[in-house]
LOVEX-459882 format. One line per field, with one value per residue (C-alpha): x, y, z. Coordinates in steps of 0.2 Angstrom, whole numbers, m for minus. Layout:
<sites>
x <- (X	...)
y <- (Y	...)
z <- (Z	...)
</sites>
This chain:
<sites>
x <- (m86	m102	m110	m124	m112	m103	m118	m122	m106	m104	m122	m137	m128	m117	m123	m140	m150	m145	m154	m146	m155	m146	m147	m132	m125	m111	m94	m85	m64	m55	m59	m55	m58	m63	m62	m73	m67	m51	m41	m43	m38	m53	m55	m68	m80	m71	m81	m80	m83	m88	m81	m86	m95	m115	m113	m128	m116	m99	m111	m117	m99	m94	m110	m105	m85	m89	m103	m92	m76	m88	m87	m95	m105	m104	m105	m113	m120	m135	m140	m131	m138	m154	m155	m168	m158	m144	m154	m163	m145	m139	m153	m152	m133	m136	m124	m128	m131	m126	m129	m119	m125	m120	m114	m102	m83	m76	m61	m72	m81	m65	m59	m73	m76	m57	m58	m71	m64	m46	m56	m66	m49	m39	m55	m54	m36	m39	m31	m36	m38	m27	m41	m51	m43	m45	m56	m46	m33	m47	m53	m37	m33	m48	m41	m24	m32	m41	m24	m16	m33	m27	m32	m18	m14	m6	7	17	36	32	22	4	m9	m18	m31	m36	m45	m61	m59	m51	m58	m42	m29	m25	m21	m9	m17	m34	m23	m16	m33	m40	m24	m19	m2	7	8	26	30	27	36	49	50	48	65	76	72	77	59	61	78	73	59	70	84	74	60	54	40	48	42	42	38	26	38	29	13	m5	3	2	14	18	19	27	31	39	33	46	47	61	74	62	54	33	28	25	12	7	m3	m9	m3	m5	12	24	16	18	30	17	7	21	25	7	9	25	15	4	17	19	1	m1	17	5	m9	5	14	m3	m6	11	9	m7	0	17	7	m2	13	19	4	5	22	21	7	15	33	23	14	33	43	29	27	16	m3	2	m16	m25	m12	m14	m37	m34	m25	m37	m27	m45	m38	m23	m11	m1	18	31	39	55	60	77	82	101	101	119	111	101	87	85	82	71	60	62	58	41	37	38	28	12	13	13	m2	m12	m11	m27	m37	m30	m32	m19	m19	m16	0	15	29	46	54	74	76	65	51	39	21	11	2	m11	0	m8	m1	16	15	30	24	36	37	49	36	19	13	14	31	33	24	33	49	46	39	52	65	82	91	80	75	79	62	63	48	46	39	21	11	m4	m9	m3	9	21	21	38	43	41	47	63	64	62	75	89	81	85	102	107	102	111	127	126	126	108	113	97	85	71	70	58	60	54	67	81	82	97	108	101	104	124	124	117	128	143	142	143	158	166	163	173	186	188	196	211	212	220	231	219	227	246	236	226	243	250	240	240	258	260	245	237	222	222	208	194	202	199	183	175	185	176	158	156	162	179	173	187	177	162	175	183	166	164	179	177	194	200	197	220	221	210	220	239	231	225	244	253	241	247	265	260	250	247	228	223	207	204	199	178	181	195	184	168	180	189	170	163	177	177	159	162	172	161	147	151	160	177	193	209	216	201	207	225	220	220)
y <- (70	64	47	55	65	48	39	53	52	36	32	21	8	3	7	7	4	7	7	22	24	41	47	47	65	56	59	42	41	27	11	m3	m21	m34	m53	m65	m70	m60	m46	m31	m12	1	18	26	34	21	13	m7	m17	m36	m43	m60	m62	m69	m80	m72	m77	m69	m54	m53	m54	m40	m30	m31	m26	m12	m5	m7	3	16	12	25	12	m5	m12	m27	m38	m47	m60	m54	m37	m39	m51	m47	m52	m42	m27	m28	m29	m14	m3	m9	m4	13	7	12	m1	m1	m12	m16	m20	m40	m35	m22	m27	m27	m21	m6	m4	0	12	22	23	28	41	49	52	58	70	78	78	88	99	101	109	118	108	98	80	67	57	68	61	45	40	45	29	19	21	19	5	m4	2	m6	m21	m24	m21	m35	m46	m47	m37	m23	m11	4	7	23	20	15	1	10	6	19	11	m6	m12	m24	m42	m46	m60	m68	m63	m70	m71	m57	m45	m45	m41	m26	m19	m21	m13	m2	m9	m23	m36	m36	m53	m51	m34	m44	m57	m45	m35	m51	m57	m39	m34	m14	m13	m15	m4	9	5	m2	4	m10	m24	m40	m55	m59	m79	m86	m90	m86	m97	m91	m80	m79	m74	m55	m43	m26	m13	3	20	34	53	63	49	49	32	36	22	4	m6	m22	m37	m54	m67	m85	m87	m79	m64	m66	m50	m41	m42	m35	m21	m15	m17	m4	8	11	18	34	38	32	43	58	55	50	67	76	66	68	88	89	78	87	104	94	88	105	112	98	96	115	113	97	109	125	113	101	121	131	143	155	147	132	131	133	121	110	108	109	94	86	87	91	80	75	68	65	58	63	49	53	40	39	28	23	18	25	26	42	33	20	31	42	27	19	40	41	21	25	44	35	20	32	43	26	21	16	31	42	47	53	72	65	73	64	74	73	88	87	71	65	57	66	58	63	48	46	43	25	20	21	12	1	m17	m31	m41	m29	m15	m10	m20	m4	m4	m21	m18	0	m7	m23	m11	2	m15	m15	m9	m5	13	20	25	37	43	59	62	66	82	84	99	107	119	104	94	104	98	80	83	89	75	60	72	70	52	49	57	44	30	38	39	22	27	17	0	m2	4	9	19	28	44	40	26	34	52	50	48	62	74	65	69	87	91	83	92	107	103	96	113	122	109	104	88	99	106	98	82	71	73	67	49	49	52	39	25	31	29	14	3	6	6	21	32	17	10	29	29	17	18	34	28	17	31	23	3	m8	m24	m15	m5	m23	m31	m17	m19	m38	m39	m46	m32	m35	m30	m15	m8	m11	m3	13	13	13	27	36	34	40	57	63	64	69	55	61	78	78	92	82	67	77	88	70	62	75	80	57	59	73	60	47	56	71	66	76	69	68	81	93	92	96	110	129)
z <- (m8	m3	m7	m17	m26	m31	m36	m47	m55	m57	m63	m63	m76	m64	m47	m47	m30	m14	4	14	30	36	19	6	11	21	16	7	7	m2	m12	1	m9	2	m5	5	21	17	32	24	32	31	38	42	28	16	2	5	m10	m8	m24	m27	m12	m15	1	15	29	21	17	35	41	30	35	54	51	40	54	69	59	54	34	22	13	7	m10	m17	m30	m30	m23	m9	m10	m13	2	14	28	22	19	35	44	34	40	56	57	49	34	16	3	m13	m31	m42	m58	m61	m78	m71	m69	m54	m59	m70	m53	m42	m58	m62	m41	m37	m55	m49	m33	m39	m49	m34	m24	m35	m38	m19	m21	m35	m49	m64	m61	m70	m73	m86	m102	m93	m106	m120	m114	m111	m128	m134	m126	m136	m150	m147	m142	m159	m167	m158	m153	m134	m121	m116	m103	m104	m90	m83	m82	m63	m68	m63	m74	m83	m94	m100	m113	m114	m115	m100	m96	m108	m97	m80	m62	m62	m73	m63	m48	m59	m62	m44	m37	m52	m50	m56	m41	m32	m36	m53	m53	m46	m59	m72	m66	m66	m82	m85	m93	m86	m94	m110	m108	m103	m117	m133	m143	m153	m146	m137	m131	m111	m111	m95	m80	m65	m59	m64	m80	m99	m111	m115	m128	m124	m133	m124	m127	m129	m132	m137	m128	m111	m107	m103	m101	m110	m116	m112	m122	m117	m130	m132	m139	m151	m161	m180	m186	m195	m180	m172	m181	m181	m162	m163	m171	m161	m146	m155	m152	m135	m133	m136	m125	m109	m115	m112	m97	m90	m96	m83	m69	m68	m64	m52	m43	m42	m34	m21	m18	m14	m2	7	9	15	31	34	36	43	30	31	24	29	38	23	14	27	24	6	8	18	36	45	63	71	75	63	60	46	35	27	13	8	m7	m10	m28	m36	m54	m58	m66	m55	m42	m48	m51	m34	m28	m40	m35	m15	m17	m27	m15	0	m9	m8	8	15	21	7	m12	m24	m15	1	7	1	m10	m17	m8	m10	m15	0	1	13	18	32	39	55	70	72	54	60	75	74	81	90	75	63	55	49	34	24	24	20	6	2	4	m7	m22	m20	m25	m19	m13	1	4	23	31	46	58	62	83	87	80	88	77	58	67	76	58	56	71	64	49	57	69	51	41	59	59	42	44	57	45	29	40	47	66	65	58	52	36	47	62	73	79	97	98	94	100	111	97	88	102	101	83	85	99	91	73	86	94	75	69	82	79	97	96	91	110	121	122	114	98	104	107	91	83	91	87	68	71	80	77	96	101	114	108	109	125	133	126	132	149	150	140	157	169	175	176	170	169	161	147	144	141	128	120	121	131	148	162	165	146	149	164	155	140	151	158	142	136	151	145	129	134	155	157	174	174	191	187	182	170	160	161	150	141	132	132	122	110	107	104	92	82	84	79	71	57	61	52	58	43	49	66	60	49	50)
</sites>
């Protein structure tokens, strides 16, 4: 979407001035909310919003970052930007400048801005967007708030907001962070869950009463919205205190007809999911169109990487909410809107994500994954890194490289929750050429089986003595410092497996035929019982 395309959808009565020296035909990506003096991560093309910031030095800050990263434009409220310092910096710098209205909310600012913007990006792929009965909540939402007098949201059953009514300004701390980041705060989310908050919004119906624990909150009201035994969604109001029972009740009432407009809502986005979900598995397998799947989903320029999230919860709807948590956290990552590619495919959690972005630094991760793997809640969902792809065609190649990636996390040979691709190919080609060998059943040839018999039988430890004697290619004191023994125990324990079973350990044939069919149990996930059988 272009600049003067948003402007003209978003209007005069919110945005109305700006100062664009190369014209506003430029394209604009994401919503990237910059607080004063605050880090924040921008991509080029993105639309930076100074809230709160009317200081001329913090705005010439700001100016100066967004030009040197390329931003699409930068938007601020007088006095800041109607500065004439400011604006002769901005046309100096080739960097659009916009007005806000002073009367305008931020928070209405980063809703109708990112609306607007979902909108044109499902248009681009040729779907209906979510947000056209956006307004229909909204109003809603008013309506709600009259009924209780306390300003409410109205919440999908991932905690995302989808409307909000006026009076804001009586809430607090954490429900401005809800609006600006259309999602509840982690540490609130987190608070919310212990005190078991999402549990009765899955299992009751009827409004309850969530007292103010956590610093910088107010007291809640929350009535769950159902449908047909499904949880949509819930509804959330600012209270001083308790809420007399009439108030309540009226409160109650009011779920069955939000239950319709999320059922409509929910209608329209579940075609849209479908239609993207399909795109994002035609480009990860190579299907045929997966070059026009690929531009309708915005991949214009590599490279790219392939993220494979893998959640671990035992319960069936815990994890399908830790699945639907992780894909819209993934669709939001800086640089993309909702149609960017991210997809549940299988169970998976498949996004594809500029090669920069999953850069693993020294210090443990990428603060997207921080901040994924702290939303998703525990336990912690395995994240795997697919290899480079420098074009759409080698994106299969990656997304096979995170599915073997996520493979060796699932199965514990990585004892870890996160792994790159990059870092840890050696013991994919192990487990690859292992499940080969496991499926011809060769740990059955030979007279390896006699000594894995024997220490079932006897309580010995032959089979990882021979292993690693072999793994460091004959060393006593390098297999003892393996196996945390003396290098003496290591070479009576070679002796006494001798007694047990001849193995001509000179021979270089014997030697890789005995590594590879050990490996194939280490690695391949043979059994004993499969070994003995047919």
């Amino acid at each position: 979407m272009s600049l003067q395309r948003l402007l003209g959808s978003v209007g005069p009565a919110v945005l109305s001035g700006v100062r664009a020296p190369g014209g506003t035909a430029v394209p604009v990506g994401d919503v990237v909310i910059a607080e004063p003096d605050g880090g924040f991560d921008l991509r080029p093309g993105d639309l930076v919003l100074g809230v709160n910031l009317t200081d001329r030095s913090q705005a010439l800050r700001l100016l100066a970052s967004c030009a040197a990263r390329s931003a699409g434009a930068l938007l601020l409220k007088a006095p800041a930007a109607v500065d004439e310092t400011v604006v002769t910096a901005a046309s100096a710098a080739g960097l659009p400048l916009v007005q806000v209205e002073q009367q305008a909310g931020w928070a209405q600012v980063v809703s109708l801005l990112r609306a607007v913007l979902d909108s044109e990006g499902y248009a681009d792929s040729g779907t209906r967007a979510v947000g056209t009965e956006a307004g229909d909540l909204f109003g809603l939402a008013d309506a709600i708030a009259a009924v209780i007098d306390a300003p409410v949201t109205i919440e999908d059953r991932s905690s995302r907001v989808l409307a909000y009514s006026a009076r804001q300004e009586r809430g607090d701390e954490a429900r401005v962070a809800t609006i600006m980041g259309r999602h509840v705060p982690d540490e609130v989310n987190a608070h919310f869950r212990r005190h078991g908050v999402f549990h009765k919004i899955a299992q009751d119906t009827e409004p309850f009463y969530v007292p103010a624990v956590v610093e910088g909150t107010k007291p809640r009201l929350v009535v769950p919205v159902h449908a047909g035994g499904d949880v949509l969604g819930s509804i959330w109001a600012i209270v001083p205190g308790p809420v007399p029972a009439e108030r309540a009740e009226a409160f109650a009432d009011t779920a069955a007809v939000a239950a319709l407009h999320l059922l409509r809502r929910r209608a329209g986005a579940d075609v849209e999911r479908l239609v993207l979900t399909d795109m994002v598995a035609t480009v990860l397998h190579g299907q045929e169109g997966s070059a026009d799947a690929a531009r309708r989903l915005g991949l214009a320029a590599g490279p790219w990487r392939v993220i494979a999230v893998g959640v671990r919860c035992e319960d069936d709807g815990e994890a399908e909410r830790q699945r639907l948590t992780v894909w819209e956290r993934m669709s939001r990552f800086r640089g993309s809107r909702l149609r960017s590619p991210a997809a549940v495919i299988g169970g998976v959690v498949y996004g594809i994500v500029p090669a920069e972005m999953a850069t693993w630094p020294t210090d443990g991760g990428p603060a997207w994954l921080e901040t994924l793997c702290g939303a998703a809640g525990q336990p912690a969902p395995l994240v795997a890194v697919g290899g480079l792809a420098a074009s759409v065609p080698g994106l299969a190649r990656s997304r096979e490289q995170a599915d073997d990636t996520l493979d060796l996390l699932r199965t514990g040979l990585i004892a870890s929750t996160r792994a790159v691709h990059d870092e840890v190919w050696a013991t994919v080609v192990l487990r690859h050429v292992a499940r080969s060998a496991a499926a011809a059943r060769i740990t059955a040839v030979g007279p390896l089986q006699q000594l894995v018999d024997h220490d079932h039988a006897y309580g010995t430890s032959g089979v990882t003595t021979l292993h690693a004697w072999l793994q460091e290619m004959g060393d006593p004191r390098a297999a003892a410092a393996r196996l945390r023994i003396h290098p003496n125990t290591l070479r009576h324990r070679m002796r006494r497996l001798q007694d047990v079973v001849a193995l001509p350990l000179d021979d270089p044939q014997v030697r890789t035929a005995l590594l590879l069919q050990l490996t194939a149990r280490q690695y391949g996930g043979e059994t004993d019982a499969e070994a003995h059988s047919g």
